[in-house]
Each structure stands twice: as structure tokens, then as C-alpha cells.
C-alpha positions in Angstrom: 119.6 129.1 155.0 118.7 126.3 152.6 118.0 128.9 149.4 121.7 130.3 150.4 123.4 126.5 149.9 124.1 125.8 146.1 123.4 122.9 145.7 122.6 122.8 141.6 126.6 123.8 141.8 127.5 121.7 144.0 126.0 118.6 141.9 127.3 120.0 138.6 130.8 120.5 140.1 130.6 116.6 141.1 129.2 115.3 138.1 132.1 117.4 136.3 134.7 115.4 138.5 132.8 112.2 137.6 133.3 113.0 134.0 136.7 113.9 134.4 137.7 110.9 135.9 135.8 108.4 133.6 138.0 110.1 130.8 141.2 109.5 133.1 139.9 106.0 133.3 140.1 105.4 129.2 144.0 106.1 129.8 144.3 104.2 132.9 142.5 101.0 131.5 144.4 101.2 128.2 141.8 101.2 125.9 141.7 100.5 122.1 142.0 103.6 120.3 138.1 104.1 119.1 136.5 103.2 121.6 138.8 105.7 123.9 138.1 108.2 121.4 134.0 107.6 121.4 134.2 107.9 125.0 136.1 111.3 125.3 134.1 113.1 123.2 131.3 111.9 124.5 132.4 112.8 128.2 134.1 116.4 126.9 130.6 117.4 125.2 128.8 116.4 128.0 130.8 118.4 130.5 130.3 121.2 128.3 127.2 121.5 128.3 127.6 121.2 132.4 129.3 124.1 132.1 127.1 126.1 130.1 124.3 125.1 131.8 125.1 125.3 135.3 128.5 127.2 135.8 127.8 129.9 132.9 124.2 130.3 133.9 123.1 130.0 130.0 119.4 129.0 131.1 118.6 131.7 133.7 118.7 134.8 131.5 115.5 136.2 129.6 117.6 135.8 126.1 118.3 132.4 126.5 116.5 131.3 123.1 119.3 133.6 121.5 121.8 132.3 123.7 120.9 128.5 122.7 120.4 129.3 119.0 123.9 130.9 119.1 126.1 128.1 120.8 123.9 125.1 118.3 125.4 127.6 115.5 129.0 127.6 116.8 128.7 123.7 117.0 127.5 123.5 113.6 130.2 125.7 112.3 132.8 123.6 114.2 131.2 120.7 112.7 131.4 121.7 108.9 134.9 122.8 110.0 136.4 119.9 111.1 134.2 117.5 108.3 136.2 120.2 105.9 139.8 120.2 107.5 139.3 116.3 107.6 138.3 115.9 103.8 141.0 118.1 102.5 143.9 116.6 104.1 143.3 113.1 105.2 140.8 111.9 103.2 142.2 112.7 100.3 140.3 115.4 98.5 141.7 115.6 94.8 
């Protein structure tokens, strides 16, 4: 009965709801604007990789090397995106 209980799910689910509150928590406590902003991304790409991990079941396949090179090169490519989207229109590229 005990291999039949999920509890790897179970924990990521709760540590999910953890994150999700502690980013409610920025808005509830009012917080400056950086330091609101550090902590969101930090809790959102945490919780990502939560879900990959343990909801999307990214380590238990026999590809996963492909499967982990592929998501580092989406972030990378969002990355260079956002760095580029940022130069051209706030930081005024001329």
C-alpha cells in the first residue's frame, strides 16, 4: 500500500502552495518594488522547475539528458530574448 501513496506529489504539490503563497505574501506585505520583483521570479522559477520535475515527470524518462538540454536552451533563448526586447526599447538602443 505504501508504493501506491504518492508521496513525491504530494510534497511537490505542498511546496508548490508554499511558493505560491510566499509570492501572495510580497503583495500582502507591500513590498518595495525590487525586492518584490527579486522574490517573484525567484519563487515562479523555482516552482517551475517543481513542475517539471515532479508533475511533468522530466527525470523519469530514458531521454532525460535531451529533455534537460532542451528546456536549459529554451531558457537561454528566453533570456537573449528578453535582454534584446529590453535593450531596444527601454534602454535606449540608438
Amino acid at each position: 500500500m505504501k508504493q501506491l501513496f504518492p508521496v513525491k506529489h504530494i510534497a511537490g504539490f505542498v511546496f508548490s502552495l508554499v511558493l505560491t503563497l510566499v509570492a501572495l505574501l510580497v503583495l500582502a506585505f507591500d513590498m518595495p518594488a525590487k525586492t518584490g520583483v527579486v522574490i517573484l521570479l525567484v519563487t515562479a522559477f523555482m516552482q517551475a522547475g517543481i513542475q517539471l520535475v515532479m508533475f511533468m515527470h522530466v527525470g523519469e524518462s530514458e531521454d532525460r539528458k535531451s529533455i534537460y538540454t532542451s528546456v536549459f536552451y529554451a531558457l537561454f533563448i528566453a533570456v537573449v530574448t528578453i535582454l534584446g526586447t529590453l535593450l531596444t526599447m527601454i534602454w535606449g538602443y540608438e
